[in-house]
N, C-alpha and C positions, 0 to 999 in steps of 0.2 A: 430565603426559600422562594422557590418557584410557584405559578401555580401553572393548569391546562386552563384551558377553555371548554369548561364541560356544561352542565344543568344540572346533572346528576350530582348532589352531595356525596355521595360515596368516591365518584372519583376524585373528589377534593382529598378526599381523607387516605384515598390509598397513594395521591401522591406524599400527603404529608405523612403519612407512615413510611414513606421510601427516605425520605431526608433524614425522619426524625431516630431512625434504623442508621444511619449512615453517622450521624452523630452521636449513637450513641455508643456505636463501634468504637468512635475515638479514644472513649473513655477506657475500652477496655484494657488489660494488660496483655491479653492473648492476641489481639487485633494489632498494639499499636507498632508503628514503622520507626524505627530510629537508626543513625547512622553507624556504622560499627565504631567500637573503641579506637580509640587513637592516643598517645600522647601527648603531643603535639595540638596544639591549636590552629594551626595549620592546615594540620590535617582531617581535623573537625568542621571545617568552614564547609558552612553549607553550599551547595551548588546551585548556581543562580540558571532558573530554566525558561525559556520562554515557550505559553503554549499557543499555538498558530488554528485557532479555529475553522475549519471551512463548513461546520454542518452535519448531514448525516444523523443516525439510530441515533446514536453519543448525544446529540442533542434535541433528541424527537421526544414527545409526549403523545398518552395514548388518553382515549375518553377514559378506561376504565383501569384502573390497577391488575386487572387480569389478563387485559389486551398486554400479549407479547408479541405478535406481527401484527396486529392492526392498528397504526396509529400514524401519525403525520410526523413525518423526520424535518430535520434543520428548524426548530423551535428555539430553543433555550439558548440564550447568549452565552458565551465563553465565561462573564462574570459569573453567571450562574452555575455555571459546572464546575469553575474552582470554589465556588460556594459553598456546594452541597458535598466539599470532599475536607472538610476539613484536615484532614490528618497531613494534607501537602504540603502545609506550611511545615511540621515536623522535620521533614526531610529536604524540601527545596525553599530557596527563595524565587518564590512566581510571579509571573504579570501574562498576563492575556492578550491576543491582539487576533479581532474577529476580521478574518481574511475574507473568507465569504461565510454565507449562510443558503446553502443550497444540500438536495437530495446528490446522492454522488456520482449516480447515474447520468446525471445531466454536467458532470464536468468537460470542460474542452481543452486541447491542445493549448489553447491561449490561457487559460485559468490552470495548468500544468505551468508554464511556462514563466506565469506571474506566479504563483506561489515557490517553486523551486527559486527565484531567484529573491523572493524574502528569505525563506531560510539563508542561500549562499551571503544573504549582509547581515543577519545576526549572528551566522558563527565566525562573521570575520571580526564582532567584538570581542573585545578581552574582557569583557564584565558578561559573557554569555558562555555558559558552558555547554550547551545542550539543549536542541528543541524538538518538542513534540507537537506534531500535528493532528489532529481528531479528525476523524473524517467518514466518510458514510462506508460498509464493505460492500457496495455493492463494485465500488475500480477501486478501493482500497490496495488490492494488489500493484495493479498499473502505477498508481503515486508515489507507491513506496519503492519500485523496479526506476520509475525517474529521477527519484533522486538518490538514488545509489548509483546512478551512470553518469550525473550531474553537476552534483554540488563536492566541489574542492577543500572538503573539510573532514577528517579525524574528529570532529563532535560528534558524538553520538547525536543522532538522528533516527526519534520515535515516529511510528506512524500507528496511533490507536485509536479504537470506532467500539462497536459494543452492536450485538444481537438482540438486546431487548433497550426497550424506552427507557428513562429514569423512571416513570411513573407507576413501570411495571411490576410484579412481584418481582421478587429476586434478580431486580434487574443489576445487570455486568457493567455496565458502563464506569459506576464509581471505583471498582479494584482496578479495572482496568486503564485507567486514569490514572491512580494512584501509583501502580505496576509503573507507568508509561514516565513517567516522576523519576521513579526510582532507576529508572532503566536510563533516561537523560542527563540522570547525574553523576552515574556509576562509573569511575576510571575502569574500570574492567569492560565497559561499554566503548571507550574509545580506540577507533580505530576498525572496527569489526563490522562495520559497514550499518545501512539503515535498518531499523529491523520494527518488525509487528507484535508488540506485548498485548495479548490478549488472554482470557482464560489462563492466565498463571504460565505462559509460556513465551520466551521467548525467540521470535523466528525469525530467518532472514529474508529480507526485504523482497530481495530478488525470485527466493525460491518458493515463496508461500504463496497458494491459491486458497482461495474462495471454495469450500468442496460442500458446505451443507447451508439451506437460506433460512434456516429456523429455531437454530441451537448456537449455546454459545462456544461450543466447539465448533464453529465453522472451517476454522483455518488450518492449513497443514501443506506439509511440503513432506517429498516423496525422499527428500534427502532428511529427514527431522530435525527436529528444534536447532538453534544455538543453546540455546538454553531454558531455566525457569527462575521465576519471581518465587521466590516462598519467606512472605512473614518480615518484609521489606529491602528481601539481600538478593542480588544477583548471584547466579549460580551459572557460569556456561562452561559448555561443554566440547563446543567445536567452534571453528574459523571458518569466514567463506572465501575459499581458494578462487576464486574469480576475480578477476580484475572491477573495482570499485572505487567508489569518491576520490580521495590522493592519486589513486594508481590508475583512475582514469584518465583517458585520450581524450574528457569531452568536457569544457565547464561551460556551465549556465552563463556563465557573466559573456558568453561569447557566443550566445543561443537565441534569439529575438520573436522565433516563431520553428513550427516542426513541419516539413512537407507533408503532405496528406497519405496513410497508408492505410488500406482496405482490410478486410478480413471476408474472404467466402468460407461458407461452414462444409465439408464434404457432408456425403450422405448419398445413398443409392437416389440415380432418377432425377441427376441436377440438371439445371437452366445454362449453358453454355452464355448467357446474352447477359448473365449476372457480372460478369469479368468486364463486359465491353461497358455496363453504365458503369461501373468501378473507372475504368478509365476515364470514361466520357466527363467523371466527376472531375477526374484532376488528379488520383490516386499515383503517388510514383513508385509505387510496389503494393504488390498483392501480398498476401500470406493465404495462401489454401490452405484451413483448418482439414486435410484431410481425413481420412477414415485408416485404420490401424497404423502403421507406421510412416503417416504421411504420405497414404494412395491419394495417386491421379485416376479418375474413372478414362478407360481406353478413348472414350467420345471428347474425351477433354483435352488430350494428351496437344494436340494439335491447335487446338485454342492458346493451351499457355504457352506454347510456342511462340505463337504468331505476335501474343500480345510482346514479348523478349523479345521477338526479332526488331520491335517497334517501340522499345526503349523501358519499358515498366521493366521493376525487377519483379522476379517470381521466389515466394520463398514457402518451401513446404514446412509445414507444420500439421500436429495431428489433434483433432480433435478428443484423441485418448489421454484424462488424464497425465498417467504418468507414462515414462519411459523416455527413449531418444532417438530420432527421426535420425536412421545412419543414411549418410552422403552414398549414392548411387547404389542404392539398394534398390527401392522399388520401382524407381525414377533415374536414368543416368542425367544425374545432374551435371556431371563436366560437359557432358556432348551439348546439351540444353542451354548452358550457361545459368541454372539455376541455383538457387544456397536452400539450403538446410538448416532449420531453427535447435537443431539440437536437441536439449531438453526443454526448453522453453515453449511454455503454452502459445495459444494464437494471440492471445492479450498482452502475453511479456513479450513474446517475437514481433506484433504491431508497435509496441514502444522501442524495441532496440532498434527497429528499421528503423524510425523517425526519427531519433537521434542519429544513428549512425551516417543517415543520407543528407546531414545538414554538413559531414563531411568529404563524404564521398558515393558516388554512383558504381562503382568497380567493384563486380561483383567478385574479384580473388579479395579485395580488401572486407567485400561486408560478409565472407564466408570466415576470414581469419576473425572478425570480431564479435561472430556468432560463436565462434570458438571461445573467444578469451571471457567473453563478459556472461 
């Protein structure tokens, strides 16, 4: 058992009513996870999973058992969180391995780049079936979108975090782990690319955003689930017809660092001078987060130009949730030489530029690959 760093006696106790609740679920018959029947011994072997800690809610503690957003994230070591989840051992054989301990907010290019390529060397063991990463949602989206473009493996490949502290009441974090487990292990998880087990659902990697910062429904994609966890059984429902992990063009083991790629947010009343320190940074393509269907304000039209005529690529994308940014609709993007992110938000369209431009600069090539992935 863990504890926080409080003074308050009470918050000792509502952490230790968060553990002593989680253990005692174990117990129950309603709660507990077991693998389906089989005849076969074989077919009963448990699935050996490794979890890849980087930090995050998943491992935050709050002063007070009532604090659900206020509290200090990346705390609790990875031993700790397979600790307080007993019932994991039930269904997997685990071992821990803390990657970082950081808020998620503050990951970089380089800290992508090193953890996608731990995962690509444990699922090239035969004694690993399946890894799940924890990690904060604030880019939970973005990690799980690069290592679905990334890593050259049919393992299933978890990526789960949690909306409230352990310390919290009713905090998510422990199903959600547990979910994250089950989902690592599940041959009906292999192949179906990386996906996000949170709140009893689970989603694809690629397509799921970040839509609410306070509830443990945060997550959701405009295309719906793959599926859900219920009572320790994978249930899914759909495939993602996007090109992913096997059937990508792109592996980690041959990825060493990502060029630099910007995001401007649209919005009435922008700063044209915002593009040029983009540049000035080193940025080798923009993504304009624009406003309904990935508008360029008139005043800008000739800015992104100039900056294309001078090598950045430009790629619109919309600020709007959901939908799809169509090619030379509000923008003649052939005339331009500019791409179109498709359905992909400005955070999933910043990650596939970076990957993509560690292959190529040719903007027919990174508009077919805003296509396929």
């Amino acid at each position: 058992m863990f504890s926080c760093r409080s003074g308050a006696a009470h918050s000792l106790r509502g952490a230790a009513f968060a553990l002593t609740l989680a253990s005692l679920c174990g117990s129950s018959p309603l709660l507990a996870r077991e693998m389906p029947e089989s005849g076969t011994a074989a077919a009963t072997r448990k699935p050996n999973v490794v979890i890849l800690a980087t930090g995050g809610t998943i491992a935050g503690a709050g002063a007070d058992a009532a604090n659900s957003a206020t509290y200090t994230a990346a705390k609790v070591p990875v031993d700790k969180l397979i600790a307080a989840v007993p019932q994991i051992s039930t269904i997997a054989n685990v071992r821990g391995e803390q990657v970082f301990q950081i808020a998620s907010e503050s990951f970089t290019d380089t800290q992508l780049v090193q953890l996608g390529k731990r995962v690509s060397q444990l699922l090239k063991q035969d004694d690993v079936d399946g890894v799940v990463v924890t990690h904060g949602t604030d880019t939970l989206e973005e990690t799980a979108f690069f290592l679905d473009l990334v890593v050259k493996s049919d393992k299933p490949i978890v990526v789960v975090g949690s909306m409230r502290p352990g310390t919290a009441i009713s905090a998510d974090g422990a199903l959600n782990l547990l979910d994250a487990v089950t989902v690592a292990g599940s041959k009906e998880a292999i192949g179906k690319g990386v996906t996000v087990t949170m709140n009893d659902t689970i989603q694809c990697g690629r397509d799921v955003n970040k839509r609410t910062n306070v509830v443990p429904s945060a997550f959701y994609s405009q295309w719906g689930p793959l599926g859900m966890v219920v009572e320790g059984k994978t249930y899914f429902f759909r495939s993602l017809a996007k090109r992913h992990n096997t059937s990508s063009e792109f592996d980690i083991d041959q990825i060493d660092s990502l060029p630099l790629v910007g995001i401007v947010y649209g919005s009435g009343n922008m700063i044209p001078g915002v593009y040029d320190a983009e540049v000035q940074a080193g940025a080798k393509a923009i993504v304009n987060a624009g406003t309904g269907n990935g508008s360029v304000a008139g005043y800008l039209v000739d800015k992104l130009k100039d900056i294309r005529s001078k090598g950045t690529i430009v790629i619109r994308s919309s600020r709007v949730p959901d939908g799809i940014v169509l090619r030379n609709a509000e923008q003649p993007d052939d005339k331009y030489d500019w791409v179109v992110a498709n359905d992909l938000n400005p955070a999933k369209a910043k990650i596939l530029a970076a990957v993509a431009l560690t292959k190529t600069n040719d903007t027919k090539e990174l508009q077919r690959i805003f296509w396929e992935y």
